[in-house]
Each structure stands twice: as C-alpha cells, then as structure tokens.
Residue frames as qw, qx, qy, qz and C-alpha x, y, z in Angstrom:
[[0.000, 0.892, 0.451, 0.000, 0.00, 0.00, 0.00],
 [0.375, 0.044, 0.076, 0.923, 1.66, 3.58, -0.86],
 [0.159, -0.638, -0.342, 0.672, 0.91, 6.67, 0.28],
 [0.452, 0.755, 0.304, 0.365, -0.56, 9.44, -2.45],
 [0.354, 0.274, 0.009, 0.894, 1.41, 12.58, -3.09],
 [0.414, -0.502, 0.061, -0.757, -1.51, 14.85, -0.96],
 [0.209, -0.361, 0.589, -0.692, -1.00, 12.13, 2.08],
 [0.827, -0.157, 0.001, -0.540, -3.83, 9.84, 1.21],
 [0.014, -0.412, 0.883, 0.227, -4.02, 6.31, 2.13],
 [0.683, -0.079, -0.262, -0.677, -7.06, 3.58, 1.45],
 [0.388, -0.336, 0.820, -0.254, -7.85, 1.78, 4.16],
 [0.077, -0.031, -0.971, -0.224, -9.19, -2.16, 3.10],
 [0.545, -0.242, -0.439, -0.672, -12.77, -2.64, 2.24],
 [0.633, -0.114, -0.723, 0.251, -11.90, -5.79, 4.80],
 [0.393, -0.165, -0.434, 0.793, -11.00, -3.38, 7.78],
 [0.258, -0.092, 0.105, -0.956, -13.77, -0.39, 7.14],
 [0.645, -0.294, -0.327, -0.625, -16.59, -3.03, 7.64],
 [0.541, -0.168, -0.752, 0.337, -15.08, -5.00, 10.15],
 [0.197, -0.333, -0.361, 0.849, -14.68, -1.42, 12.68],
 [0.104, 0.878, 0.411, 0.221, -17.88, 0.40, 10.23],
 [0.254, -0.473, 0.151, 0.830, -15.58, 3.15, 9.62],
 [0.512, 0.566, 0.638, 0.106, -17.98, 4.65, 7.25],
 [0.216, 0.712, 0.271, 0.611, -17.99, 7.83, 5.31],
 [0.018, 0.631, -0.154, 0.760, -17.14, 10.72, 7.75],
 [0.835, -0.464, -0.224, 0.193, -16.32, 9.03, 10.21],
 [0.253, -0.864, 0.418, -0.119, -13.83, 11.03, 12.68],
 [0.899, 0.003, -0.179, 0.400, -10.26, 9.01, 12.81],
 [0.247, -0.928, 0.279, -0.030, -7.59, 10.11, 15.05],
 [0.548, 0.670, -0.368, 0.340, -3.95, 9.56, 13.98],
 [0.534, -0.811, 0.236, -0.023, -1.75, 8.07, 17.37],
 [0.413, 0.640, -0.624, 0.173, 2.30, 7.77, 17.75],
 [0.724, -0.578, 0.275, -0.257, 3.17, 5.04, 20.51],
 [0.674, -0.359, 0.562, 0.317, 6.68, 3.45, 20.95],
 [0.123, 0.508, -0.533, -0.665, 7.54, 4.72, 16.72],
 [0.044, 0.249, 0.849, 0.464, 4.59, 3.31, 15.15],
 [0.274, 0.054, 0.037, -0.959, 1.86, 4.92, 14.00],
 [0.098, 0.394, 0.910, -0.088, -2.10, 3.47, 14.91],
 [0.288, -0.290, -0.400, -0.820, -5.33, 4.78, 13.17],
 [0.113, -0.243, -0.902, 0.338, -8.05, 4.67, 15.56],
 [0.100, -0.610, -0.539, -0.571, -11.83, 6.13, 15.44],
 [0.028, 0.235, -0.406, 0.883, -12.48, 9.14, 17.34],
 [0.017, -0.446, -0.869, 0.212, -15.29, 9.58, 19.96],
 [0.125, 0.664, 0.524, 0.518, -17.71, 11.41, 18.88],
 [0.401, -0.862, -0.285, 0.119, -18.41, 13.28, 22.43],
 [0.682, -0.361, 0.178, 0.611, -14.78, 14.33, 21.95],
 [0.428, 0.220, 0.501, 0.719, -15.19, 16.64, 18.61],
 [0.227, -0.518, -0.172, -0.807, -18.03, 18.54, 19.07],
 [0.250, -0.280, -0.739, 0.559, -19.14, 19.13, 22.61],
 [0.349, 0.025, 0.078, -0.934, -21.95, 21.14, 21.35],
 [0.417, 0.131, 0.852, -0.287, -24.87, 18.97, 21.86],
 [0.426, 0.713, 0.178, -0.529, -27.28, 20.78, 19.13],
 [0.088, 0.652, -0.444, -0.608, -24.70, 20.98, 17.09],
 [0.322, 0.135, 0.936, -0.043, -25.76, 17.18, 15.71],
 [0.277, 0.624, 0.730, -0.034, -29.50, 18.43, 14.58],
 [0.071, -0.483, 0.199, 0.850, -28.35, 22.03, 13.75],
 [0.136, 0.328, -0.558, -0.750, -30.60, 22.69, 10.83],
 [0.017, 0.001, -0.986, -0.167, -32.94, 19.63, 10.65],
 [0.091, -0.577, -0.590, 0.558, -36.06, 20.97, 12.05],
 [0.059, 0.012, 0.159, 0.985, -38.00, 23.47, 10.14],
 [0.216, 0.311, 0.836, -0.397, -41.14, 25.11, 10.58],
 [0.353, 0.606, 0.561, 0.439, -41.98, 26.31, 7.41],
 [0.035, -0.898, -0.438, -0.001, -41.98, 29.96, 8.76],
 [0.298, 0.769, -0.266, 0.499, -39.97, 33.44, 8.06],
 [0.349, -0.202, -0.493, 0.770, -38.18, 34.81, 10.84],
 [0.150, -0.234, -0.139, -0.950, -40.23, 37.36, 10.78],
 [0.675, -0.357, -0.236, -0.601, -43.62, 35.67, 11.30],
 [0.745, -0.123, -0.557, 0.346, -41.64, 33.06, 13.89],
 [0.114, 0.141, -0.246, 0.952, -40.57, 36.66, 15.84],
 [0.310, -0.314, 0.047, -0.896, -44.25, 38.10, 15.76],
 [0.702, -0.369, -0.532, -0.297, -45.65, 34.95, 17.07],
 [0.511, -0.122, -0.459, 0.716, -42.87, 34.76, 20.46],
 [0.212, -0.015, -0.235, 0.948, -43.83, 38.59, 20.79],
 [0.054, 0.473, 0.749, -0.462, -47.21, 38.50, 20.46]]
C-alpha cells in the first residue's frame, strides 16, 4: 500500500466493515513506541456542542419574521 502525493491512504474494504468506519467518520492519527495506529475518534470528543448534531434539521416552514411576531405577540 503507498501513500498518495496529498498524504492519502485507502484503508481495506476488509478493515472499514469489520470497525464500520464509514464515510465521515472522525479518525484520530496516534504515535506510541515509533509506530503509528489509526483509531476512530469519539464522537463526544469533537463537538461538545450537543445541538450541534440536529443544527438545521427541524424546520417550521416559517420566516423569521412571522416566527418573531408569534414569540412577541
């Protein structure tokens, strides 16, 4: 297996369904005793905004505007 000129490498078809390392999946890069281990990241560990997950998903069909005059009355 060889490394691409921009760093890439492809991990085995074998190894991303064994550990479901799927698409965008977080991986975190460790060094221990001069060998390097790939290892999936935890999720709680990246974004520690709870929201930050559904951000966007939710909609209630309404402006801001008419979402405003309803809150204010």
């Amino acid at each position: 297996m060889r490394i691409t000129s921009k760093g890439q490498v492809t991990i085995p078809r074998e190894i991303r369904e064994k550990y479901k390392i799927l698409p965008h999946t977080e991986i975190e890069f460790l060094e221990k005793n001069g060998r390097v281990y790939i290892e999936k990241s935890n999720p709680k560990n990246i974004n520690s905004n709870p929201f930050a997950k559904v951000r966007g998903k939710a909609t209630s069909g309404l402006s801001t505007k008419e979402i405003m005059k309803l809150t204010r009355g």
